[in-house]
C-alpha positions in Angstrom: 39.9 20.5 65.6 37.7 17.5 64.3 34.6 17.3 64.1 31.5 14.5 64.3 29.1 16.0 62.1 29.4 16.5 58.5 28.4 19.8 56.2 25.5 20.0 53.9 27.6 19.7 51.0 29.1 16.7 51.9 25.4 15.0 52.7 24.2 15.6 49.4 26.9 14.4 48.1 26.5 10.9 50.0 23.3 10.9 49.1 23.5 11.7 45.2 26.3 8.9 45.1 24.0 6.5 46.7 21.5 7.3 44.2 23.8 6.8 41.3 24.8 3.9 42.8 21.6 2.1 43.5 20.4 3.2 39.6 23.5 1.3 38.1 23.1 -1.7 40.4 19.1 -1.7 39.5 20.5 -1.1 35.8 22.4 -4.5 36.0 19.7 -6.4 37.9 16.6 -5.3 35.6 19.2 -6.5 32.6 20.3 -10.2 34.5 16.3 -10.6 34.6 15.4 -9.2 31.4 18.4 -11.5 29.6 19.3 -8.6 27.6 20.8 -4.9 27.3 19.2 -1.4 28.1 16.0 -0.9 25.3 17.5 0.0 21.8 16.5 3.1 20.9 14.0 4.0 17.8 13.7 7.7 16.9 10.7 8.5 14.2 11.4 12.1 12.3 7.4 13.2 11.7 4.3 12.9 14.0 2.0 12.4 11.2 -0.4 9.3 9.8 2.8 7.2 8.9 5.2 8.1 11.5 2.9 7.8 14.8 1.6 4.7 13.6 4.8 3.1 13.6 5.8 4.8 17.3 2.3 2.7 18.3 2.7 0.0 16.7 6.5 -0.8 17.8 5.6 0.1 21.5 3.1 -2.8 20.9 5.3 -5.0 19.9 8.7 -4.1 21.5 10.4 -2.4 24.5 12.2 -0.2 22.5 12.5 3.4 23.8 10.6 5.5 21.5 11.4 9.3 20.6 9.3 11.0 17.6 10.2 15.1 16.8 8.1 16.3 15.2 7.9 19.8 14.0 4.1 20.5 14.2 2.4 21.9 17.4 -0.1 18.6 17.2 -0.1 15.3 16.6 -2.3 12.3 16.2 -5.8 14.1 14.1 -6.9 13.8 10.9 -6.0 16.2 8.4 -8.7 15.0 6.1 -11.4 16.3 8.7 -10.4 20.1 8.6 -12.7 20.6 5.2 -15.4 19.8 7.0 -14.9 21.8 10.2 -14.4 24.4 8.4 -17.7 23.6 6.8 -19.3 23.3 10.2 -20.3 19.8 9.9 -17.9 18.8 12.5 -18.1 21.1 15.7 -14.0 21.7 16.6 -11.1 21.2 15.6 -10.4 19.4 19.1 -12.7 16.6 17.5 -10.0 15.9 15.0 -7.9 14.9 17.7 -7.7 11.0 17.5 -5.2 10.4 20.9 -4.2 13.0 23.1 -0.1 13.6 24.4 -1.4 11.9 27.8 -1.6 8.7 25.5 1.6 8.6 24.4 3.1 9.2 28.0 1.0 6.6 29.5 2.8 4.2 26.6 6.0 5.4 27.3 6.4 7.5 23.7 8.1 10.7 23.7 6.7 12.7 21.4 8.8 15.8 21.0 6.5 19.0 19.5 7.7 22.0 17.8 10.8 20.5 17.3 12.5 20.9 14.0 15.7 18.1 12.9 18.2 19.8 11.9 20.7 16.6 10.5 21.2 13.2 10.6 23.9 11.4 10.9 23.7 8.1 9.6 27.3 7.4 10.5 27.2 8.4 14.3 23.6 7.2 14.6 22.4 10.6 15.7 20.0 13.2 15.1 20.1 16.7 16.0 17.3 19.4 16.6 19.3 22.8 17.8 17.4 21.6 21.1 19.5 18.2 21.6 21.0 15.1 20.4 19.3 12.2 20.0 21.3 9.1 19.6 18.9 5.5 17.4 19.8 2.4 16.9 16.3 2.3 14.5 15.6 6.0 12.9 12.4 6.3 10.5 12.3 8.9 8.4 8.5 10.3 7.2 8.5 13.8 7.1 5.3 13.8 4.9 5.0 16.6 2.6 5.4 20.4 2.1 2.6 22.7 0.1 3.9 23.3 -3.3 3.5 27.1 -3.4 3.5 29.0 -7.1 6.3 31.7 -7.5 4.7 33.5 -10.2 5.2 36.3 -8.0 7.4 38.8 -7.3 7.1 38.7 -3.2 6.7 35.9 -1.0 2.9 35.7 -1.4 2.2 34.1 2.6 2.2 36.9 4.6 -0.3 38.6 2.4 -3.7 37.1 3.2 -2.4 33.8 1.2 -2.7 30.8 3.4 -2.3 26.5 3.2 -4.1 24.3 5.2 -1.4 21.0 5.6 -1.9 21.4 10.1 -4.5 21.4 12.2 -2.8 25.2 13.5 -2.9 26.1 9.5 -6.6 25.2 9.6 -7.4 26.9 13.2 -5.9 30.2 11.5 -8.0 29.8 8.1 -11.3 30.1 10.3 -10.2 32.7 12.3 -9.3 34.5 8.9 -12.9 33.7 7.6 -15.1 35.3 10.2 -14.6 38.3 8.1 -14.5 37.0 4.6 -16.9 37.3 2.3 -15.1 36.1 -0.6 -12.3 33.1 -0.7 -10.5 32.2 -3.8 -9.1 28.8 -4.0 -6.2 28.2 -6.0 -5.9 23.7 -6.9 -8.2 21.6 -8.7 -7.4 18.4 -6.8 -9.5 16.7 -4.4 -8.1 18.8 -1.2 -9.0 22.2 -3.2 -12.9 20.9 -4.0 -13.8 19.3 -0.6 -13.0 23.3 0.8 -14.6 24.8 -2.2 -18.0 22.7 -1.3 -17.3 23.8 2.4 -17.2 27.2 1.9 -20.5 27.0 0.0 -22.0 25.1 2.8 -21.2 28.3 4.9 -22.9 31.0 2.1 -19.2 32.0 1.5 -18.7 33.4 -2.4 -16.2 31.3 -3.4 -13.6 30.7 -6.5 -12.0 27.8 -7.4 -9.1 27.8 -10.6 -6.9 25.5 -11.9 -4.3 25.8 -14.2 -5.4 22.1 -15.6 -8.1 22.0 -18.4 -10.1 19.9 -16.1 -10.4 19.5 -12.2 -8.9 16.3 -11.0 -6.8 15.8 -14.8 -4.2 13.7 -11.9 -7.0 11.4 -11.5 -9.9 11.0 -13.3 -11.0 11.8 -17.2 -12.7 14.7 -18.6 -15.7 13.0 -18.3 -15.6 12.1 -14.5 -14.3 15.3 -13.8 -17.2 17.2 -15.4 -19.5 15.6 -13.4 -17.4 16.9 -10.3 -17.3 20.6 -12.2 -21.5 21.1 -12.7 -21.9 19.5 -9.2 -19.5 22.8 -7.9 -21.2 25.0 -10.0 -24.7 23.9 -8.5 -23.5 24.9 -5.3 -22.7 28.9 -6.8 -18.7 28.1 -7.1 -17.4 29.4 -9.6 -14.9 27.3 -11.5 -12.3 28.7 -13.9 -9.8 26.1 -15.6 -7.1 26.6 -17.7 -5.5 29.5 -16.5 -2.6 30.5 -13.8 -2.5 33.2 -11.2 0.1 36.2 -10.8 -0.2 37.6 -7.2 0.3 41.3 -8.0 2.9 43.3 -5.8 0.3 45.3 -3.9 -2.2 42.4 -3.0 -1.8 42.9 0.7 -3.6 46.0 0.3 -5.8 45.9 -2.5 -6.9 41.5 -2.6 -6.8 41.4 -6.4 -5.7 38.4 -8.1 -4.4 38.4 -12.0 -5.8 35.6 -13.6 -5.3 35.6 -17.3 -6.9 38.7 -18.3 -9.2 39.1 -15.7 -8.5 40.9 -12.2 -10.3 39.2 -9.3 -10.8 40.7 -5.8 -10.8 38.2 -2.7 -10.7 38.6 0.5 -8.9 35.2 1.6 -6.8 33.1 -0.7 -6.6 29.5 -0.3 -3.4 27.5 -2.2 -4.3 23.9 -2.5 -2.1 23.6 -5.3 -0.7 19.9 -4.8 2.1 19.4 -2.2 5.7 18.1 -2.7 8.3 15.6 -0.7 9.5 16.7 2.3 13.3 15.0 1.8 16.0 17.9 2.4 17.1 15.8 5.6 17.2 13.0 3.7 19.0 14.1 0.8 21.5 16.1 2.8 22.1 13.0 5.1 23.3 11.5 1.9 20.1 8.9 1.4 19.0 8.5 -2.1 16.0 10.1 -3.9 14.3 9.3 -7.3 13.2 10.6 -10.1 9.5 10.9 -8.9 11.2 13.1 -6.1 10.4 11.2 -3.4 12.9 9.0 -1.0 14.1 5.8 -3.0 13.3 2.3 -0.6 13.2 -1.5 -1.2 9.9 -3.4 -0.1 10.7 -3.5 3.3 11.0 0.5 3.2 14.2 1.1 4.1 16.4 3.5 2.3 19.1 3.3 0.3 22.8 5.2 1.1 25.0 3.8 -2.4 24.6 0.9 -3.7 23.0 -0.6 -0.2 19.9 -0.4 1.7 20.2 0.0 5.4 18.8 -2.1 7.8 19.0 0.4 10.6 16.6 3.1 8.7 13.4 3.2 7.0 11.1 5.7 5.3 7.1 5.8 5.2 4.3 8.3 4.0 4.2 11.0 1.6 8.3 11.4 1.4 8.5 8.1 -0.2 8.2 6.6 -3.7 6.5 3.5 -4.5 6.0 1.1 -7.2 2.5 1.9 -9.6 0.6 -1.4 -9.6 -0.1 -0.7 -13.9 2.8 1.1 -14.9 5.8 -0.4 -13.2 7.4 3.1 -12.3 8.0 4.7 -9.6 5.7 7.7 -8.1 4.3 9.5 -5.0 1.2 8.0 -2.8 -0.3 10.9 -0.9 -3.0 9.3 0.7 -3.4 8.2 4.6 -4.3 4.7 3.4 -1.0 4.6 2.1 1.2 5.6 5.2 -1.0 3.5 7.5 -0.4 0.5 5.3 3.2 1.4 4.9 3.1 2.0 9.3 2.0 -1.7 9.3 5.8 -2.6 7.4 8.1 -0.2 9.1 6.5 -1.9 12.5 7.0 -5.3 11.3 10.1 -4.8 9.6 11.8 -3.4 13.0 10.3 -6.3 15.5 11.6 -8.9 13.5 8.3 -9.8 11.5 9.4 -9.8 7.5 6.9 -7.7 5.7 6.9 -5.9 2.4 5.2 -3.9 0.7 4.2 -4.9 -3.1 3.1 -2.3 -6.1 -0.1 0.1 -5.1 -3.1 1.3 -7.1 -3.7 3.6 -5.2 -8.1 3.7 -4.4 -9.4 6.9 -3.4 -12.5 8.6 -2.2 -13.7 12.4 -1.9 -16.7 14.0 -0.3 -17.5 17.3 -1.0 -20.8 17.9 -0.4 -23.4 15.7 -1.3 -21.2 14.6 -3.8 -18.7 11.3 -3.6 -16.3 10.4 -6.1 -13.4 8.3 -6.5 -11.6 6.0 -8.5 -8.3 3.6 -8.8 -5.8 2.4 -10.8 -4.9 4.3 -13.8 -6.8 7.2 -15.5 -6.6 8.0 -19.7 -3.7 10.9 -20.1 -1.1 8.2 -17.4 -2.3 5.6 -19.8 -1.3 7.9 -23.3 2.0 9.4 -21.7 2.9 5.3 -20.8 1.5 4.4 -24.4 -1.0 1.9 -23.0 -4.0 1.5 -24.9 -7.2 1.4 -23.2 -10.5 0.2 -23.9 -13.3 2.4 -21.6 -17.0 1.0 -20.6 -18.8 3.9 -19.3 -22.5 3.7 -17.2 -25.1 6.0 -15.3 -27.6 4.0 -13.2 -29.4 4.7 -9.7 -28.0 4.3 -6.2 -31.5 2.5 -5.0 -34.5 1.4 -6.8 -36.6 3.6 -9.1 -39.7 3.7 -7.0 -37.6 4.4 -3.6 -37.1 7.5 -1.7 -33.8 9.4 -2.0 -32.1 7.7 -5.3 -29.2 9.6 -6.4 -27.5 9.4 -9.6 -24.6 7.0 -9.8 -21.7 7.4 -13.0 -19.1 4.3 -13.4 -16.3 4.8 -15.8 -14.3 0.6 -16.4 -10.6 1.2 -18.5 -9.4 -2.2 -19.3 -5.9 -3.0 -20.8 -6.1 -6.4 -23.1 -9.3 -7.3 -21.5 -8.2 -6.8 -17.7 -9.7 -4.2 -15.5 -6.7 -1.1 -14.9 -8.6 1.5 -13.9 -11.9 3.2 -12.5 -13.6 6.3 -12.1 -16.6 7.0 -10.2 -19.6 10.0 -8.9 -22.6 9.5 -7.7 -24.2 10.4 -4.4 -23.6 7.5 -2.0 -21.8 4.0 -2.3 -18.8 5.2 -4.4 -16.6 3.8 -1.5 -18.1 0.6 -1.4 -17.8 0.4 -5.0 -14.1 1.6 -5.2 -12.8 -0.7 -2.9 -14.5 -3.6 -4.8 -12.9 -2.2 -7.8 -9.1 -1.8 -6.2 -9.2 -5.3 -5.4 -10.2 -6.4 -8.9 -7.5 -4.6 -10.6 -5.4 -5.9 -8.3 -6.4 -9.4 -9.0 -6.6 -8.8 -13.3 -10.1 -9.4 -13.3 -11.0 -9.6 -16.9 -14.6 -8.3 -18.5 -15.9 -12.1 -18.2 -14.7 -12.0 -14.5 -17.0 -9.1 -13.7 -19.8 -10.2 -15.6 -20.1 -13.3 -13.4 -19.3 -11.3 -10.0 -22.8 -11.4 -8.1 -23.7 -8.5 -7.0 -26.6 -8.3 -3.8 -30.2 -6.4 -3.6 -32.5 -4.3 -1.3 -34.4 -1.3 -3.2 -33.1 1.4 -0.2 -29.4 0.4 -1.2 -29.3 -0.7 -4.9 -30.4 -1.4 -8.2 -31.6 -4.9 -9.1 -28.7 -4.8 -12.0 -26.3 -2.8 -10.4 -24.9 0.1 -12.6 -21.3 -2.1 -12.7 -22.8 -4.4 -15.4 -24.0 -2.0 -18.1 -20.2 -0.2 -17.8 -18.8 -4.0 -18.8 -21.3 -4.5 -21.1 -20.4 -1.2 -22.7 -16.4 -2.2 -22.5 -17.1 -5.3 -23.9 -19.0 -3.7 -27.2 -16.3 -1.3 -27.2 -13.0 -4.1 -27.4 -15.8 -6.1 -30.3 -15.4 -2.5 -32.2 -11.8 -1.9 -31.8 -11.2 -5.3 -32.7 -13.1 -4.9 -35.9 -11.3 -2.0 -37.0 -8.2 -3.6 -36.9 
């Protein structure tokens, strides 16, 4: 017996046809208008400094459709602001926050949290997560960096009241942890280890800082500098030790005593800030070359190389990545924000069709722990020895302000010149080291020569500055100390 109705089933299946349809005939009207294909498709592996910047950048720029996995439960703060959170200077964590997720939907990015790569494959253009495929036509690759933990240890010592701080979830974890501590040990003499040593001061907190280095900072600045760093700490009631390593004992979990040298030290909370290393396992298993400075080997318009070629379809940024040293000529690791911002800017270009490259860095810097800045770039005295460069130093300690006015702070400037050209320098003071470096970066970069900075003018006002600013004696001093060498030749 017919029938003139039809059933359920068969309406949605009118209708869902319809749909499909109408998408595939607004498909090939949006592409006859548009004059071109469906968006490529550019998947970024990390959610960090380098690799959103690119996924903002590109939407700027392009139509591509934009997928970035990333592996952390955030994305889009500053890492560099959980010292001082932790310090209480800045209220919350949520104030690290520099663009919410509702950003990146309203810009059509799809940023993919908690979600950990598991390959790429370079041949089939894909990337897989456990969670899905993802197919690119553009991939970038900047997986940043992982803490480089010590194994002098017979357990796996982060379970055990051991922690890093390289997320905002890592730092959120750390405070929790220190509501009850009264004593933190932090194991890393680097810039990352002293801006939380002066933090937990700020919050009355006994606190240890060690190094295996003979000095703090001996990646970056001299003896000298770094001494200046050392008393600063010490002012504040840390307690440095240098020169020695730790053993976590087997029963730390339960007693909080750490072997270091011959001393046994109890504390509540340890803290490894102990450098970091390149995150490149998916790149090296995906067949992509690395260096020797461990990092992900690219050309200057950062995209990797599989062989003997680089390919156009892939590029690296951040921490993961090695560059060329600005005084040296070899390659190495840049592990600073400025650097995968600046290396954000390339990718970007690179991909929309705007040429860009990236030339040899020196790398300026800037720390803040406590009332104490310092910073430096270029190259410091033990790179120079191990690259057998000789190096001529001019050394100065003036005044941030005039004599007579209020709130002066002491001001050291370290010059290291190569043949009379400006390769390197180290600074402390109290205020305007960040000025100062950035000044300084540029006339390394440029070769500036001792005569060169004696004839740079420098400006005046007694709340900001000397009338001879502290720079000229440190030439001065360089310029006595080439006469000498040149002597005793």
């Amino acid at each position: 017996m017919g029938s003139d109705f039809c059933t359920q089933e068969a309406v949605d299946e009118k209708v869902q046809k319809a749909a499909e349809v109408k998408e595939e005939f607004s498909t090939k009207i949006s592409a006859q208008n548009l004059g071109k294909k469906n968006p490529e498709k550019l998947v970024v592996i990390g959610g960090g400094a380098c690799g959103m910047a690119v996924a903002t950048k590109i939407r700027r720029q392009s139509d591509f459709e934009i997928t970035v996995l990333s592996r952390d439960s955030h994305t889009a703060y500053s890492h560099c602001g959980i010292p001082f959170v932790l310090s209480r200077e800045i209220d919350n964590f949520e104030k690290l926050i520099v663009k919410s997720p509702d950003f990146f939907r309203k810009n059509r990015i799809n940023v993919r949290l908690n979600e950990n790569v598991r390959s790429i494959d370079l041949g089939l253009k894909t990337i897989w997560t456990g969670e899905g495929i993802y197919p690119f036509d553009k991939l970038v690759i900047a997986t940043g960096s992982l803490p480089f933990v010590p194994r002098k240890s017979r357990l796996n010592v982060l379970p055990y009241g051991i922690f890093t701080v390289r997320s905002l979830a890592d730092g959120m974890l750390f405070e929790k942890a220190m509501e009850t501590a009264e004593k933190v040990c932090i194991i890393g003499g680097g810039t990352i280890g002293i801006e939380f040593a002066a933090a937990f001061a700020r919050r009355r907190i006994k606190t240890i800082l060690i190094t295996r280095s003979k000095h703090l900072l001996s990646r970056q600045l001299d003896p000298d500098i770094a001494e200046i760093v050392r008393a600063y700490l010490e002012a504040l009631s840390v307690e440095v030790i240098s020169g020695e390593q730790v053993v976590f004992p087997e029963g730390f979990w339960k007693e909080r005593i750490l072997q270091v040298g011959d001393k046994q030290i109890p504390a509540d909370l340890v803290l490894l800030a102990s450098g970091v290393k390149p995150e490149i396992s998916l790149a090296l298993d995906a067949g992509i070359e690395i260096g020797k400075a461990g990092g992900i080997v690219v050309n200057e318009m950062l995209q990797v190389k599989v062989g003997d070629e680089f390919l156009p379809y892939v590029y690296a940024g951040g921490e993961c990545v090695e560059v060329t040293d600005l005084i040296t000529g070899e390659a190495r690791l840049s592990q600073l924000g400025t650097t995968a911002r600046r290396m954000a800017d390339v990718i970007g270009n690179n991909i929309t069709g705007k040429r860009t490259a990236l030339g040899p860095l020196a790398d300026p810097w800037v720390a803040v722990a406590g009332d104490l800045q310092f910073g430096g770039v270029g190259i410091n005295s033990e790179k120079a020895e191990t690259n057998g460069i000789k190096l001529v130093t001019g050394f100065s300690r003036g005044r941030t302000r005039a004599s007579y006015y209020p709130g002066r702070k002491d001001l050291f400037i370290k010059l290291l010149f190569k043949d009379d050209h400006l390769v390197g320098a180290q600074l402390a003071g109290g205020e305007g080291i960040k000025e100062r470096v950035d000044a300084l970066s540029l006339a390394v970069m440029k070769k500036a020569t001792t005569r060169d900075l004696l004839d740079m003018e420098t400006c005046y006002a007694p709340p900001v500055s000397m009338l001879v600013d502290p720079l000229r004696p440190a030439v001065k001093a360089a310029i006595r100390n080439i006469i000498a060498d040149d002597q005793t030749k």
